[in-house]
DRENDODREN-326184 format. One record per residue (C-alpha): residue in one letter; y, z, x; residue number from 1. Coordinates in steps of 0.02 Angstrom, whole numbers, plus 50000, padded with zeros to 5 digits. Example, Ala and Ser with C-alpha at 12.3 -4.5 7.8 and 13.67 -1.06 7.14 Angstrom:
# DRENDODREN-326184
SITE  type  north     up   east  seq
SITE     A  49775  50390  50615    1
SITE     S  49947  50357  50684    2
END
This chain:
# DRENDODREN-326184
SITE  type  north     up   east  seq
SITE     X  50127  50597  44297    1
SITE     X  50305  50630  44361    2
SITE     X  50244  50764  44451    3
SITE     X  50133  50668  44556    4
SITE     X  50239  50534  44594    5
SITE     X  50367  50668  44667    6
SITE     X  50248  50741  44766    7
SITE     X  50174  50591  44831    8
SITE     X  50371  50559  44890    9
SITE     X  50378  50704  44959   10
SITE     X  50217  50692  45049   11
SITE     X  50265  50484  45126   12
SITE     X  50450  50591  45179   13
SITE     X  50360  50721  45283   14
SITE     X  50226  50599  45358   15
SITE     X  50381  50488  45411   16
SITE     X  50492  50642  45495   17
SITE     X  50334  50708  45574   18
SITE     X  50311  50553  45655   19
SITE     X  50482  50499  45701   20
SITE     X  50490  50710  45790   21
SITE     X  50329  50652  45900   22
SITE     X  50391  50457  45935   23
SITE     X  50540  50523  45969   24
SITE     X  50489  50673  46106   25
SITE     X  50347  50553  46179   26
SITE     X  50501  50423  46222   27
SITE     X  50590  50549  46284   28
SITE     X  50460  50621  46394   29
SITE     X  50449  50439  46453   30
SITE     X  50594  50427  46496   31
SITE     X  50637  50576  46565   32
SITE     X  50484  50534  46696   33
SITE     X  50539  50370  46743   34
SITE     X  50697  50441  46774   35
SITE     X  50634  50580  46888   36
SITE     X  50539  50450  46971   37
SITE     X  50700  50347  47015   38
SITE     X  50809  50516  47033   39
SITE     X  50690  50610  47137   40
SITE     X  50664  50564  47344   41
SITE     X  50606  50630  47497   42
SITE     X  50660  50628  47674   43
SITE     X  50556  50645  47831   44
SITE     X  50596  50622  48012   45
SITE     X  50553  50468  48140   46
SITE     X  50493  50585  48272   47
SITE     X  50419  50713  48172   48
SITE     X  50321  50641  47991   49
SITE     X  50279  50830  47970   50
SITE     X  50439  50875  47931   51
SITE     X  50471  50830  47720   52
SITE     X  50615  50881  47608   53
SITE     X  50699  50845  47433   54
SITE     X  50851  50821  47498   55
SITE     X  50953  50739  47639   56
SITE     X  50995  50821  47794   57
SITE     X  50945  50839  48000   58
SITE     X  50771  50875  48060   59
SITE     X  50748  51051  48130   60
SITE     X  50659  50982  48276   61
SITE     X  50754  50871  48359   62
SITE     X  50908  50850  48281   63
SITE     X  50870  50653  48197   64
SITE     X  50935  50610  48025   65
SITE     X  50805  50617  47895   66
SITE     X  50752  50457  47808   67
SITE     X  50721  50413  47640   68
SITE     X  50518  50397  47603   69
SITE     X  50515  50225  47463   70
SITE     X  50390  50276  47331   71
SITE     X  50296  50148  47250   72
SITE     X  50324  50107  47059   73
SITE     X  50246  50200  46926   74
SITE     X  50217  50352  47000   75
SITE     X  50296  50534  47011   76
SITE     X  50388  50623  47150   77
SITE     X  50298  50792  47070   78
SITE     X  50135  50694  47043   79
SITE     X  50135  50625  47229   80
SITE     X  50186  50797  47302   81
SITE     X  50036  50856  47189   82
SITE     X  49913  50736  47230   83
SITE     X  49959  50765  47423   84
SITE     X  49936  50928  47403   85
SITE     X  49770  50936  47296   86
SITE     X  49698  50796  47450   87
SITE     X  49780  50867  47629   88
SITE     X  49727  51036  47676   89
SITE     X  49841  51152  47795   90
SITE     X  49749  51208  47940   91
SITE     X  49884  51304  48021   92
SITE     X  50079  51325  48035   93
SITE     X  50187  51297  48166   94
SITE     X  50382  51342  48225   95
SITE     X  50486  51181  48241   96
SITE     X  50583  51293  48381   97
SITE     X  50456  51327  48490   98
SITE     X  50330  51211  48504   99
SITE     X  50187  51326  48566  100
SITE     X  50206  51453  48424  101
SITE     X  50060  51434  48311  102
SITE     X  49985  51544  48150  103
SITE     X  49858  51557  48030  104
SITE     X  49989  51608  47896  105
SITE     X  50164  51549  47835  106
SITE     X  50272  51641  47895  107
SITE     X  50444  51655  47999  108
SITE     X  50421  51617  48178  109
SITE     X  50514  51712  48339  110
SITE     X  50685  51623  48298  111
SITE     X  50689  51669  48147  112
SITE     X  50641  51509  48060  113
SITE     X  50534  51443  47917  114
SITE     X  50345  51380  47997  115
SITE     X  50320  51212  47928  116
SITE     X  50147  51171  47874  117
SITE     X  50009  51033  48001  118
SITE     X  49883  50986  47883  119
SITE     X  49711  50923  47945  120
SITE     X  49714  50756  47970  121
SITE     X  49882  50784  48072  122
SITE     X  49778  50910  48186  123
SITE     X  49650  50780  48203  124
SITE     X  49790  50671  48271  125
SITE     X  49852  50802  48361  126
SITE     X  49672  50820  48456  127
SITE     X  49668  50619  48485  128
SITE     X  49741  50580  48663  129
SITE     X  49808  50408  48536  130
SITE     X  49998  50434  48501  131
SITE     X  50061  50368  48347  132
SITE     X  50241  50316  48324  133
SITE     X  50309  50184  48187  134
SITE     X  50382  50036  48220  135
SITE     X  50566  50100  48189  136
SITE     X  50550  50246  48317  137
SITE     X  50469  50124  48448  138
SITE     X  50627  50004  48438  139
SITE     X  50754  50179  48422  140
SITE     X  50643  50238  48601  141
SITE     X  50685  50052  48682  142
SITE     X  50485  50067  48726  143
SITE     X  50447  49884  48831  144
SITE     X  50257  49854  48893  145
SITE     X  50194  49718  49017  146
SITE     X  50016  49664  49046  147
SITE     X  49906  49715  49186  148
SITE     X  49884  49558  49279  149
SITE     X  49761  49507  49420  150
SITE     X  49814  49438  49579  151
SITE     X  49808  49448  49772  152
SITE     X  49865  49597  49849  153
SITE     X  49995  49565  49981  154
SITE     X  50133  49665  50092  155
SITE     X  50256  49640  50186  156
SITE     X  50294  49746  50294  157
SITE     X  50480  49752  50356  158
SITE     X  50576  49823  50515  159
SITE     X  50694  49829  50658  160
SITE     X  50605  49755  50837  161
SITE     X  50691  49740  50999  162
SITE     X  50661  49590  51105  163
SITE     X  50586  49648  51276  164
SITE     X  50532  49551  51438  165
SITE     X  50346  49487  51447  166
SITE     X  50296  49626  51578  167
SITE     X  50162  49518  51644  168
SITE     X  50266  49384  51694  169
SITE     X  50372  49495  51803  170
SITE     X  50395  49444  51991  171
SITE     X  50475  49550  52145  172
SITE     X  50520  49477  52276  173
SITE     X  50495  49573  52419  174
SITE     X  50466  49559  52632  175
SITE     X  50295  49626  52729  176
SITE     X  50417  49650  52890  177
SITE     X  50579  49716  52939  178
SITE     X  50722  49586  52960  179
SITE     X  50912  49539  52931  180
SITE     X  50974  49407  52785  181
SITE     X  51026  49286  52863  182
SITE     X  51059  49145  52717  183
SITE     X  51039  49183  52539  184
SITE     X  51012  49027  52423  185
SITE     X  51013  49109  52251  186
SITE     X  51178  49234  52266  187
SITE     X  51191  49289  52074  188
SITE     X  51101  49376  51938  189
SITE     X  51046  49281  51803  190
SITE     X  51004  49127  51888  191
SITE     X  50877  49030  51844  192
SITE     X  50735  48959  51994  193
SITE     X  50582  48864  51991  194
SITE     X  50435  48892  52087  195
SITE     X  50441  48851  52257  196
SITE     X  50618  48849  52269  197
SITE     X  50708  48939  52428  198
SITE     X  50785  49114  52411  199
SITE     X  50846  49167  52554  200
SITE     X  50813  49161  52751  201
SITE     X  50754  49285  52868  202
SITE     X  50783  49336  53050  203
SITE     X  50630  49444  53089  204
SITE     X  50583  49483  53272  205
SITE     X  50392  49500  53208  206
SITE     X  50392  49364  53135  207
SITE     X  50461  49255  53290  208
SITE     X  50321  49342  53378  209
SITE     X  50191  49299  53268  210
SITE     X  50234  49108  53268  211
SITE     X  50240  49105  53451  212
SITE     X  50046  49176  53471  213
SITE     X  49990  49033  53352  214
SITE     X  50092  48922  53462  215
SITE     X  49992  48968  53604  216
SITE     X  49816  48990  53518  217
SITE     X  49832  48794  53464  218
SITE     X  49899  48736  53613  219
SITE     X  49752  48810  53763  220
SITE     X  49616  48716  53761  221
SITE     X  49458  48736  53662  222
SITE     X  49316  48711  53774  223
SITE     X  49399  48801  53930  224
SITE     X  49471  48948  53863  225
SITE     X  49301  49078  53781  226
SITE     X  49339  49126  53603  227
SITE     X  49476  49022  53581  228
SITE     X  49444  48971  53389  229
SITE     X  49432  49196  53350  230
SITE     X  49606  49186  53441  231
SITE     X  49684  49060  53336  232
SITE     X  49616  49103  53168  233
SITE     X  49681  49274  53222  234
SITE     X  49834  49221  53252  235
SITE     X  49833  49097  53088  236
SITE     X  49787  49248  52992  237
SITE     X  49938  49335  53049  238
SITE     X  50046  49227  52977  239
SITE     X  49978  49199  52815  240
SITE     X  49972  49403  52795  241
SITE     X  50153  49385  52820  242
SITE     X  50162  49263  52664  243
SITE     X  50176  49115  52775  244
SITE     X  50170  48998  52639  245
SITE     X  50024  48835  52711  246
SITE     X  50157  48724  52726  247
SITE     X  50266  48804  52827  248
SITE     X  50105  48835  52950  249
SITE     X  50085  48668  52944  250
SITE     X  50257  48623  53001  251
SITE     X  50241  48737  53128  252
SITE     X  50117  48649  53213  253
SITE     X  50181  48491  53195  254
SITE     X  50347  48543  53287  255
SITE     X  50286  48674  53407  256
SITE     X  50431  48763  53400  257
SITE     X  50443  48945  53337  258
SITE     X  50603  48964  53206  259
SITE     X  50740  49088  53233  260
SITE     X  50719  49124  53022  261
SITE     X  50606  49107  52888  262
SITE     X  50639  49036  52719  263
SITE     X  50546  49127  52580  264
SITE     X  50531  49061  52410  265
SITE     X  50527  49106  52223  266
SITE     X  50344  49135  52188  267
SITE     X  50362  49095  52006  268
SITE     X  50489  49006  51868  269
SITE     X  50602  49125  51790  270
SITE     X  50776  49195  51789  271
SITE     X  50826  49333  51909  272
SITE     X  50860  49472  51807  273
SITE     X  50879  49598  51976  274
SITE     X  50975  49540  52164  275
SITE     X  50997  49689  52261  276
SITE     X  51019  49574  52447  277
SITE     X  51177  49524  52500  278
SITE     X  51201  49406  52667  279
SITE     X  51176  49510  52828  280
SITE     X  51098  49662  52770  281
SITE     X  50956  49732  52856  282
SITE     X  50797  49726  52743  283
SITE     X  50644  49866  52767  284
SITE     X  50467  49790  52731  285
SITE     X  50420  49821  52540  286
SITE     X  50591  49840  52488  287
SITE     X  50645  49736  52317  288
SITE     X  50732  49590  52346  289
SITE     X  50735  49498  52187  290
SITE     X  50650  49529  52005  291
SITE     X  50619  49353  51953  292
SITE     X  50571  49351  51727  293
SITE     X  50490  49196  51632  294
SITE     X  50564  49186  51464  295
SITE     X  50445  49056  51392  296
SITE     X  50352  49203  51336  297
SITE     X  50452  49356  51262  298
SITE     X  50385  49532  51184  299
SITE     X  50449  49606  51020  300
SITE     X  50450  49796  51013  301
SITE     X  50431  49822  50847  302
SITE     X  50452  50015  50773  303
SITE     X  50307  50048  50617  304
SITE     X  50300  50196  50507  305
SITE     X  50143  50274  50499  306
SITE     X  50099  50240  50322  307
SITE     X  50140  50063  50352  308
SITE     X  50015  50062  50498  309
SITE     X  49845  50016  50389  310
SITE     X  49935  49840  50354  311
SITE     X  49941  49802  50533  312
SITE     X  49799  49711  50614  313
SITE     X  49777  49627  50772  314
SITE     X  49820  49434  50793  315
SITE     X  49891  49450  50630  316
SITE     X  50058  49312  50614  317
SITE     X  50220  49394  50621  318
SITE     X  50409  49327  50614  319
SITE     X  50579  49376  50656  320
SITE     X  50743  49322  50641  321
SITE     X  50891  49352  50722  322
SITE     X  51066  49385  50660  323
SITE     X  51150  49255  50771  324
SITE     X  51050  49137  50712  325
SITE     X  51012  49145  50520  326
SITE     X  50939  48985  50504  327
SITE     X  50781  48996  50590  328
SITE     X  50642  49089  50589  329
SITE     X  50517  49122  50731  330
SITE     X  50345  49153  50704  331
SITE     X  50210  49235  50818  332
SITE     X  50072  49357  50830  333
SITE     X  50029  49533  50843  334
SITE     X  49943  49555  51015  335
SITE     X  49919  49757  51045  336
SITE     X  49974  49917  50943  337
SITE     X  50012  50063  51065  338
SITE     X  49900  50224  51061  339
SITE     X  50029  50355  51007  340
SITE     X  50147  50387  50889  341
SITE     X  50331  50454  50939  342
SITE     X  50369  50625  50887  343
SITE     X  50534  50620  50824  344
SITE     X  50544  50459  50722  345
SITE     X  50364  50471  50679  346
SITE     X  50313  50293  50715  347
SITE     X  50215  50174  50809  348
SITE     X  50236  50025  50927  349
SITE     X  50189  49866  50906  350
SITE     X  50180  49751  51031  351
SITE     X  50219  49552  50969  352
SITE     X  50211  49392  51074  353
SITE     X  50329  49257  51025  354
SITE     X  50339  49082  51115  355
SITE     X  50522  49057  51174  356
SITE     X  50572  48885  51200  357
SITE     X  50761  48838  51216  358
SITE     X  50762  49034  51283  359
SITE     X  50847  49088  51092  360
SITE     X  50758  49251  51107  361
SITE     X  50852  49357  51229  362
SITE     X  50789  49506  51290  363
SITE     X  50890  49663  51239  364
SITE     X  50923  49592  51064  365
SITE     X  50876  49654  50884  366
SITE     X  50768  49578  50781  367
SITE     X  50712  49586  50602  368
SITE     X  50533  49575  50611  369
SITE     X  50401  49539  50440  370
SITE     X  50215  49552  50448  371
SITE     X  50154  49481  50280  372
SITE     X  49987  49580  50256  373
SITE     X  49827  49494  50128  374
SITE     X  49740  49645  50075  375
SITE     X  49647  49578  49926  376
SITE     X  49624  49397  49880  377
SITE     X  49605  49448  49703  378
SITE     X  49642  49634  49621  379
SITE     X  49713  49742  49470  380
SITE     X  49913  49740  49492  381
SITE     X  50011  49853  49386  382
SITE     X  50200  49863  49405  383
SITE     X  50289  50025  49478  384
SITE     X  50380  50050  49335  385
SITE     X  50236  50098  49203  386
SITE     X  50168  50239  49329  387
SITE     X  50190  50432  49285  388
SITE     X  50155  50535  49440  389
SITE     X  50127  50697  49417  390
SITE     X  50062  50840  49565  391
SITE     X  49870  50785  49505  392
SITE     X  49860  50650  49438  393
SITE     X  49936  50470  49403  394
SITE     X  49942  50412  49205  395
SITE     X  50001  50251  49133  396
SITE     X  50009  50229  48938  397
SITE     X  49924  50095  48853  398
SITE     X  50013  50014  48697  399
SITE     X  49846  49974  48571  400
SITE     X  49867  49909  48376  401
SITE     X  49956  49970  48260  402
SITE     X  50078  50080  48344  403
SITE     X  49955  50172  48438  404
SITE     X  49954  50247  48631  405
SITE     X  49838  50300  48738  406
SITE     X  49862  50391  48918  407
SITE     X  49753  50345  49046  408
SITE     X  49726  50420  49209  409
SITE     X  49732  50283  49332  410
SITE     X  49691  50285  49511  411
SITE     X  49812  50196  49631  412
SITE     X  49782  50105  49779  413
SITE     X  49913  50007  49902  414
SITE     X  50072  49959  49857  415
SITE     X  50086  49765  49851  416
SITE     X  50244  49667  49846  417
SITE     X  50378  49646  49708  418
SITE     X  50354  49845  49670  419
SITE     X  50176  49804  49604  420
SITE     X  50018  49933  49638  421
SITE     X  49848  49905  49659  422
SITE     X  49759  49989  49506  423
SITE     X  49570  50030  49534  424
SITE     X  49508  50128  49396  425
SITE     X  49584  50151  49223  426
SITE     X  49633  50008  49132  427
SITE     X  49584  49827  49122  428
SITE     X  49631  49669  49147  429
SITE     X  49751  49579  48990  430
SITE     X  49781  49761  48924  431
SITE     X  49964  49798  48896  432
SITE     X  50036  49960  48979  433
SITE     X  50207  50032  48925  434
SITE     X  50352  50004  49079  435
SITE     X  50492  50083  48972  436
SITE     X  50511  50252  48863  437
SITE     X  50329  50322  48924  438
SITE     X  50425  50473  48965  439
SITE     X  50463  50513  48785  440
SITE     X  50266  50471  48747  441
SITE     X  50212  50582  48914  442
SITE     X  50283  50741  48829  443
SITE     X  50223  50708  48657  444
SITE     X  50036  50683  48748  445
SITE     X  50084  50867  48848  446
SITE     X  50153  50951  48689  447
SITE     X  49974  50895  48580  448
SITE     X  49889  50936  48729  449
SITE     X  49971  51111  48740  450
SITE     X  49970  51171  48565  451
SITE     X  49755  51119  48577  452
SITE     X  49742  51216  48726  453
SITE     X  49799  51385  48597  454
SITE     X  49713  51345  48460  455
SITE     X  49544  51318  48552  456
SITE     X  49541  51374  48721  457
SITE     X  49352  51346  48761  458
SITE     X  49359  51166  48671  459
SITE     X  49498  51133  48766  460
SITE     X  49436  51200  48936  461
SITE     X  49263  51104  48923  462
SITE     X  49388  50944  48890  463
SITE     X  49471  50962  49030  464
SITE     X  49310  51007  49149  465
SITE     X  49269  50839  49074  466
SITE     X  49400  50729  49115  467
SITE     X  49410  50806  49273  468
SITE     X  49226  50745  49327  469
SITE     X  49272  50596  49247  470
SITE     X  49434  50569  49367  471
SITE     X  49344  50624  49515  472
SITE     X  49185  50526  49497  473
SITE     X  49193  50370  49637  474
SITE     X  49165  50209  49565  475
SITE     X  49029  50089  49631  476
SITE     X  48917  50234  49691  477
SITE     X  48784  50137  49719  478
SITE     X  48703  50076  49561  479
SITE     X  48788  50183  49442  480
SITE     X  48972  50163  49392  481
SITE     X  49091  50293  49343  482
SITE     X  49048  50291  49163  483
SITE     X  48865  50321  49211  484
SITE     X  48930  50464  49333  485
SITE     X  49016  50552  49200  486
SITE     X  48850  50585  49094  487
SITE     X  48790  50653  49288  488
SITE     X  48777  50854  49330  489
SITE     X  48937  50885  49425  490
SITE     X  48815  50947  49583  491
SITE     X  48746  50771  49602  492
SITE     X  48921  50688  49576  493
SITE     X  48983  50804  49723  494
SITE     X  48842  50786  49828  495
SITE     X  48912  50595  49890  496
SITE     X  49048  50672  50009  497
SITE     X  49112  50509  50092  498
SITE     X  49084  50313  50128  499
SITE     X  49024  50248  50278  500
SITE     X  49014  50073  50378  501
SITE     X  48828  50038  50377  502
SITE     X  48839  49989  50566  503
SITE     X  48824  50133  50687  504
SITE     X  48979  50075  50792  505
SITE     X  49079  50127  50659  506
SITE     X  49010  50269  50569  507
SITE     X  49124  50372  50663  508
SITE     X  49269  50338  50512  509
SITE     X  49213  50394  50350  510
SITE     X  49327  50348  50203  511
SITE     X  49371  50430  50028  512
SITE     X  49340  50301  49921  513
SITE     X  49220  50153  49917  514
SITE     X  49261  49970  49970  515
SITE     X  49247  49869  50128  516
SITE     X  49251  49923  50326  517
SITE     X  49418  49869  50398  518
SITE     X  49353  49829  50556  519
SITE     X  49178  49724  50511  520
SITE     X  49214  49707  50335  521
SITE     X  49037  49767  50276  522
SITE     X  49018  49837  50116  523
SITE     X  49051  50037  50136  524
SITE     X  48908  50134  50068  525
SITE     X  48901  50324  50017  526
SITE     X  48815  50477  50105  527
SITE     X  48789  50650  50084  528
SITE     X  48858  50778  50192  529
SITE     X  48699  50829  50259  530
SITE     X  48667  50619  50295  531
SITE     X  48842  50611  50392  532
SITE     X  48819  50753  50515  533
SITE     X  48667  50665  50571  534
SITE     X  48758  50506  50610  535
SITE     X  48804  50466  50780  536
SITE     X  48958  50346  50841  537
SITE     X  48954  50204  50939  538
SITE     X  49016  50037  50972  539
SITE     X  49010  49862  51073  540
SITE     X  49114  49743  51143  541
SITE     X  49071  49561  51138  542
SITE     X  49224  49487  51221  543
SITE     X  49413  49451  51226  544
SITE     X  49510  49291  51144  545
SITE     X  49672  49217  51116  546
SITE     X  49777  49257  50931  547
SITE     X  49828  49105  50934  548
SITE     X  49698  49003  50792  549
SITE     X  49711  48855  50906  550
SITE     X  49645  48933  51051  551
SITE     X  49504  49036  50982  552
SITE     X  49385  48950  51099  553
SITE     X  49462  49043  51234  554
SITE     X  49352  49190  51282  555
SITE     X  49346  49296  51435  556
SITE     X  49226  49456  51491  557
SITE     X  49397  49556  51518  558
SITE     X  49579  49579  51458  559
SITE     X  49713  49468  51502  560
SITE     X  49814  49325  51467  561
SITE     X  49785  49140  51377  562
SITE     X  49778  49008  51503  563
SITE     X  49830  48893  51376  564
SITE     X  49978  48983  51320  565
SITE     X  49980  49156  51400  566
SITE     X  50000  49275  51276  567
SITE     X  49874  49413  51274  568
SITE     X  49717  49429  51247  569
SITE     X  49619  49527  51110  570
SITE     X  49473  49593  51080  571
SITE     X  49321  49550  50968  572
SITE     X  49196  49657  50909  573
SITE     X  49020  49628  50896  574
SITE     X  48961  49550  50720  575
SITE     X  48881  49647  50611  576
SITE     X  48661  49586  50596  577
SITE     X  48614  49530  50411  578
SITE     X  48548  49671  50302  579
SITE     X  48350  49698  50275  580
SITE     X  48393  49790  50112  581
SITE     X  48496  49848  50016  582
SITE     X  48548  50038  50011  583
SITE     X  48496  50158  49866  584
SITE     X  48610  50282  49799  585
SITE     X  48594  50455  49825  586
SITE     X  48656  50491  49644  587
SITE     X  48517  50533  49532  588
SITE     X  48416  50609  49675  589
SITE     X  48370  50468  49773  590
SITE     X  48384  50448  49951  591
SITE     X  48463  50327  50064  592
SITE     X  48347  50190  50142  593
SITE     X  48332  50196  50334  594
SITE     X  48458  50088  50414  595
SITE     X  48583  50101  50254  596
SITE     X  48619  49906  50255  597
SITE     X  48712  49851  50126  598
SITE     X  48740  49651  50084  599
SITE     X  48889  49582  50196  600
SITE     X  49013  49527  50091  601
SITE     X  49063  49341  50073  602
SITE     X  49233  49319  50153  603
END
């Protein structure tokens, strides 16, 4: 009996150490783990999340301080490396020095250092044009995006002008016979005369001739002397071939005296600008007396570069100002742009009338001239800032959710004011577009782009066939759009060469791109190569009218000036007919309807 009751002792003793030795190690192991968890982190880098280590430090790649990774409770540093590592698969191994160095293997790369390991889904990533940054790296790149707005497309168009004289409202004053000065009336340059006002008088011995004959045509009698009327209309004629003004004939008959001198006077208003007669001198016939200038109607020679010249259109308003006086502003219109184009400062004239009352506008002054030009009433506008130009092409990144960028080729068209572009493929109105730090983002897109390109070659080459069909298909040909033209064989999108005007007068211009014709503002419609060498020029004139909007009932068969305020005339093209049909396009192997009409456009 006392034998069992010791060994049942010793039995309960051993029972009780064995299971205090397990408690014990399984609350150690516990703890131990939870300690491991709160002892063990891991760093990574902003720029590069590839890049993972146990301990503090710099990333190889760029230089950044690593940051800690915050591990959720509960779990294990060595049982979230393992789980990582059971789930993501390494495709391939890269150097951190040089970023196109790529291998199957781990290995060392050409510097010497460690290849660090891009698992699958990071090459996926890598593939995707979408750039991923977190929100920490966007703030450390000071990355600021605007939205891509809609809204007329305007220019102004700013330069240097010189005032000139209004060459059609130059006078000379000149003599049709030899003679002496005998009296001059206006004595000084820059005087200013009215018409009919007296210049200067005359001693001519041809001219004292001349008035005697008339004297003695009028004065024998009519029905005794045979041909006597042919005598004195000869004789009348005489004089008014020597600019005998009627009045002076007049008083010529009513005196019957023939004058030593005859006064001549200013055939115009305006201010003599020219006096090259003093009193006394001898005088040839056709030499210059006087230049006489109206004022009330000045030219502005304005200088325009030749990329600036596509703004500039005919009766379009311009202003100027002058320096002298900085609190005005004069406004008139565009009246003629000269044929050529000077060869050294490689720009045009344009001619510009202004109205000149209270003479302000002097000729020989500068002026700053502006030509505000409306392109578009309503358009894509993107600002200058979120453009990357490159030798081919023109990219703008486009800030999506959740960190996320995306390049997009864009294709530009005029430059419109406060350093905004016209944008008319590649993004979409309300999207936002990044203005700051897309440099940073343009070589992370090269580098992924780059590192593809040696991995797969062909994969990468067919991409890039891709996107370039995609960036060279026009929009708007015909019924199909670019994303339509893209799914197109590349021989049918090449076949459309160029756009046309629809109306033969202007087929002669063929354009790049589709829109409207600049001239008749029809809707511009593609053809093939084989289509435009058929085409033949040609054009009509219907008839010249005044700039000015208040006097566009003014019309005339031939150039010249407004008689209502004389500035000069322009011309006005014929008006394009209304449509029958409208045109098919030639993508997709149709062919273009006879005629090629294409709905005007509502204006």
């Amino acid at each position: 009996m006392k034998v069992k009751s010791i060994f049942a002792v010793v039995v309960l003793l051993l029972a009780v150490g064995v299971g205090a030795y397990f408690l014990g190690r399984a609350t150690g192991h516990d703890r131990g783990s939870a300690a491991g968890t709160e002892e063990k982190t891991l760093y990574t880098c902003g720029m590069h999340p590839q890049v993972i280590q146990d301990h503090p430090g710099n990333c190889p790649i760029c230089g950044m301080k690593l940051q800690p990774i915050r591990k959720q409770a509960g779990t294990s540093a060595t049982a979230a490396s393992g789980a990582a590592a059971g789930e993501r698969k390494i495709k391939y191994y890269k150097s951190t020095m040089m970023p196109g160095e790529v291998r199957q293997t781990p290995g060392k790369d050409s510097m010497g250092m460690d290849m660090v390991p891009v698992y699958e889904d990071e090459a996926v990533a890598a593939q995707s044009q979408e750039i991923a940054i977190d929100p920490v790296t966007i703030q450390n790149m000071n990355i600021h995006t605007a939205l891509v707005t809609r809204g007329p497309l305007r220019w102004d168009v700013r330069t240097v002008g010189v005032i000139d004289y209004n060459e059609t409202a130059l006078a000379d004053v000149t003599t049709k016979f030899k003679g002496w000065i005998e009296k001059l009336y206006v004595n000084a340059t820059g005087q200013l005369v009215m018409r009919g006002d007296p210049l200067f008088e005359i001693y001519s011995p041809e001219l004292y001739s001349a008035q005697v004959e008339y004297l003695l045509a009028i004065g024998s009698p009519t029905k005794a002397t045979p041909g006597a009327d042919q005598i004195r209309n000869s004789a009348r004629t005489k004089l008014k071939f020597l600019d005998i003004s009627d009045e002076q004939i007049a008083e010529l008959e009513k005196t019957r005296q023939p004058q030593k001198t005859l006064r001549i006077l200013a055939p115009q208003d305006g201010f003599v600008i020219e006096k090259k007669v003093v009193e006394g001198q001898m005088v040839d016939a056709g030499m210059k007396l006087y230049r006489l200038a109206d004022l009330g109607l000045v030219w502005v020679q304005a200088q325009i570069y030749e990329q600036d010249l596509v703004y500039i259109k005919l009766g379009q308003e311009a202003t100027v100002t002058l320096s002298y006086l900085p609190d005005r502003e004069f406004r008139g219109r565009v009246t003629y742009i000269y044929p050529n184009v000077d060869e050294k400062t490689r720009t045009a004239r344009v001619r510009m009338e202004f109205h000149n009352p209270g003479y302000f506008l002097k000729p020989g002054m500068f002026a700053t001239v502006r030509v505000t030009s409306a392109l578009e009433p309503s358009t894509l506008l993107i600002p200058d800032m979120a453009i990357l130009r490159s030798g081919e092409k023109t990219t703008v990144f486009v800030a999506l959710d959740g960190g996320k960028f995306d390049p997009r080729t864009v294709t530009l068209g005029p430059q419109a004011e406060n350093d905004m572009y016209q944008v008319l493929n590649g993004v979409s109105e309300g999207e936002r577009i990044v203005t700051s730090g897309q440099f940073m983002l343009d070589s992370e897109s090269q580098l992924r782009e780059a590192i593809q390109k040696m991995l797969e070659p062909k994969q990468a080459s067919k991409r890039s066939e891709r996107r370039s069909v995609e960036t060279s298909a026009p929009q708007g040909v015909g019924a199909a759009s670019t994303l339509n033209a893209t799914n197109a064989p590349r021989a049918t999108i090449s076949a459309v060469a160029k756009y046309i005007c629809p109306m033969p007068e202007h087929v002669s211009i063929d354009y790049d791109h589709p829109g409207q014709c600049p001239i008749c503002g029809m809707t511009l419609v593609p053809v093939s190569p084989a289509t435009l060498k058929k085409l033949q020029p040609g054009g009509k004139l219907l008839y010249y009218t005044c700039p000015m909007p208040e006097h566009s009932d003014v019309r005339a068969d031939k150039p010249g000036n407004c008689p209502k305020c004389g500035m000069t005339l322009i011309p006005v093209m014929e008006a394009p007919p209304p449509p029958k049909s409208a045109p098919q396009s030639p993508v997709g192997g149709k062919t273009m309807p006879k005629g090629m009409g294409m709905p005007e456009p509502q204006r």
